[in-house]
C-alpha positions in Angstrom: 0.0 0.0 0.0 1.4 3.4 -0.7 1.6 6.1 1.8 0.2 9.2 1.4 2.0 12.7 1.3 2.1 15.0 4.7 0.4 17.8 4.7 2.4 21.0 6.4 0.3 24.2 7.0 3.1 26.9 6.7 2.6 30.6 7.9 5.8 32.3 6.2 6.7 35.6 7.0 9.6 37.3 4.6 11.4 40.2 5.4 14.4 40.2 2.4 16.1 43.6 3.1 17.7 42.6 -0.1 15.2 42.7 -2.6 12.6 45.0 -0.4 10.2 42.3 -0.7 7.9 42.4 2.9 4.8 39.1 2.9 3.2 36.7 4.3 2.6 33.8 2.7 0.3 30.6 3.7 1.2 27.4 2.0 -0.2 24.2 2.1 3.0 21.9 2.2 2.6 18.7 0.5 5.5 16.5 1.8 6.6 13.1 -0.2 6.2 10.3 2.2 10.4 10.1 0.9 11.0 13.6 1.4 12.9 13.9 4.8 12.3 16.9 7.2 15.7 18.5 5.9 14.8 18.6 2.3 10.8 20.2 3.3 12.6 22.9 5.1 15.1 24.2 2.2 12.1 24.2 0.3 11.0 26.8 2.3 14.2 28.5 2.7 14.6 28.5 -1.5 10.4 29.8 -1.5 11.7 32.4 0.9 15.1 33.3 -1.1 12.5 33.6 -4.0 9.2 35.1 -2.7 7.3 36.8 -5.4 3.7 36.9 -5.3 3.3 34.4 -8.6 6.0 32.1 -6.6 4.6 28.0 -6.5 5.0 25.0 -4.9 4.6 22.5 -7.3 4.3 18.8 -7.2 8.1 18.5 -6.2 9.0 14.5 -6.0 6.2 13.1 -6.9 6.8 14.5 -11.1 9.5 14.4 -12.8 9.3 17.1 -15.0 8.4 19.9 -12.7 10.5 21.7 -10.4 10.5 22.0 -6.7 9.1 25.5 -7.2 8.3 27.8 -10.2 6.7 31.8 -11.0 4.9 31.3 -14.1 4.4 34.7 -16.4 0.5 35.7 -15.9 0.8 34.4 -20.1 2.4 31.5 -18.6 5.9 31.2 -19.7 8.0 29.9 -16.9 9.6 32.4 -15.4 12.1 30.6 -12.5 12.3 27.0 -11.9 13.8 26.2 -8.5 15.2 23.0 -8.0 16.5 21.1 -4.6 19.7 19.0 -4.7 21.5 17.5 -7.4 20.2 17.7 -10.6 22.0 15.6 -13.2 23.6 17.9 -16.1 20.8 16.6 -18.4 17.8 17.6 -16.0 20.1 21.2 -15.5 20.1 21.5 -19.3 16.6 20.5 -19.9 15.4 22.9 -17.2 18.0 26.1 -18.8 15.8 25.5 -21.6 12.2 25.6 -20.5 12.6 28.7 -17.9 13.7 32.4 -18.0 16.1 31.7 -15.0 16.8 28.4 -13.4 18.0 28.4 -9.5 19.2 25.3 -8.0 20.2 24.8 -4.2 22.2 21.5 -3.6 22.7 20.6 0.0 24.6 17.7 1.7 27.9 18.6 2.5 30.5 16.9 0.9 28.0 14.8 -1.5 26.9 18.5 -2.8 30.7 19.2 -3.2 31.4 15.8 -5.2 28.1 16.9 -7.4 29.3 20.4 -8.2 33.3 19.9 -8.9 31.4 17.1 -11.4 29.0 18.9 -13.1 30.2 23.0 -13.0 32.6 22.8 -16.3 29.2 21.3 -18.4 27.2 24.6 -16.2 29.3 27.3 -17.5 27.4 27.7 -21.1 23.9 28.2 -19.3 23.7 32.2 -18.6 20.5 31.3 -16.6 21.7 29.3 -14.0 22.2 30.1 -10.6 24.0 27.5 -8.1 23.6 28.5 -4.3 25.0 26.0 -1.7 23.3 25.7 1.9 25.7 24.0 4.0 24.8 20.9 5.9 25.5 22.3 9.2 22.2 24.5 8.4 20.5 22.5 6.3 20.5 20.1 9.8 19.6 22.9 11.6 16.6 23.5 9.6 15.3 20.4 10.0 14.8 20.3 14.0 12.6 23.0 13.2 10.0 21.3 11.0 6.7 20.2 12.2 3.0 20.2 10.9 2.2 23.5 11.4 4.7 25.9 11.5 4.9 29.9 11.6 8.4 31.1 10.3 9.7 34.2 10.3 12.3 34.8 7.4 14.7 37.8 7.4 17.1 37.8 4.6 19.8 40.7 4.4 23.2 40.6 3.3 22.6 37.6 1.3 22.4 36.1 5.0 19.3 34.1 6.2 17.5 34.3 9.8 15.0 31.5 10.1 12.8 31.8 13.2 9.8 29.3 14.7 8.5 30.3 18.3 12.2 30.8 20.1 14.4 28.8 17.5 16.2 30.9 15.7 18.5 29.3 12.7 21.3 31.3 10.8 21.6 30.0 6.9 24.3 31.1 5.1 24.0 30.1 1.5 27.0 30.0 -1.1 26.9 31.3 -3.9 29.0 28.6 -6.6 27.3 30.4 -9.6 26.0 33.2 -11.0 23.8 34.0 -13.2 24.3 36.5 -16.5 
């Protein structure tokens, strides 16, 4: 028998000095029965790093050709397609291809390293791409922090993160490894 997704009722608050973007956003969380608690908070945390009011969670795991998150044009073009992890170079290429700019966080430490020094010479042609590391240190963090209902507080300046729930307060500092055009 096949076991159901868990739903997450998310209250996110984002304060990004950065961009000047100021919102509260209430997602329904949909969490793959083989999505750990690690992986359903950078989603989050790469929502947050991206709030925009057309912003989307999509179907994440459980399709294959959809990204964790995407902002669709209101004539729907795809706009940014955020992905979680490592991507193989085909799935970064196919995704360069289908969206305006394509962001994709990898996480888990010295398996995220391996991935990147493998794959960033075959990244360098796609000016759309954006690579930004979270460390595993905070990506651990992030997960004691997930539960079923959850009101975060978000404040992004500097580049720097400031995740809060109740009196847990978590410091994410992601890394940029590349750029986009």
């Amino acid at each position: 028998m096949a076991q159901n997704a868990t739903i997450h009722k998310v209250e996110l608050s984002v304060s990004d000095m950065d961009r000047h973007y100021y919102e509260t956003h209430k997602l329904t969380v949909a969490k793959h029965p083989s999505e750990t608690d690690e992986r359903l908070m950078v989603r989050i945390v790469a929502f947050a790093l991206n709030a925009h009011e057309h912003l989307e969670m999509t179907k994440g795991l459980s399709t294959d050709d959809e990204p964790d998150i995407w902002q669709k044009s209101l004539s729907g073009e795809l706009d940014v397609w955020v992905a979680l992890g490592l991507p193989s170079e085909k799935v970064i290429r196919q995704s360069c291809s289908k969206a305006a700019k394509v962001i994709v966080y990898p996480y888990g430490g010295r398996t995220a390293e391996m991935w990147w020094d493998k794959i960033k010479n075959s990244t360098t042609r796609f000016d759309n791409l954006q690579v930004i590391n979270l460390s595993e240190t905070d990506t651990g963090a992030l997960a004691k922090l997930a539960s079923r209902t959850m009101k975060l507080q978000i404040n992004i300046q500097d580049g720097d993160v400031m995740v809060s729930v109740d009196e847990s307060i978590v410091y994410v500092t992601p890394t940029n490894w590349k750029s986009a055009a």
